[in-house]
Phi, psi and omega in degrees: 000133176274149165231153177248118207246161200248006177255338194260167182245167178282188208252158199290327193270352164273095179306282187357311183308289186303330174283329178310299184299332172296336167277305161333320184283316157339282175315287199272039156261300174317329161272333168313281212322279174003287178309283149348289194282027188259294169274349176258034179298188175255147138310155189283278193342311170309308194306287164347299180308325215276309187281340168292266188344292191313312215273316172309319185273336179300320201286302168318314189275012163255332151324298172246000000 
């Protein structure tokens, strides 16, 4: 059985290396990215408040 290993890197004159790593590099800053806007999401008990509030002021301003 063969491994293939994913750490190393090429040697400056193998483009191939450098396009595969130039991607890699891509890929995972969009998960970083994923990741981030993951964790500042709102809780629904907020989520909830916020739209409960929007329906109340929705309500008032047709009352008066």
């Amino acid at each position: 059985m063969s491994v293939i290993p994913t750490d190393v890197k090429g040697t400056r004159g193998n483009a191939r290396w450098e396009f595969e790593t130039f991607w890699q590099k891509i890929t995972r800053a969009l998960d970083r990215l994923a990741v981030n806007r993951s964790c500042r999401t709102m809780p629904a008990t907020a989520f909830h408040r916020a739209k409960y509030d929007l329906d109340r002021c929705r309500r008032l301003m047709r009352e008066g």
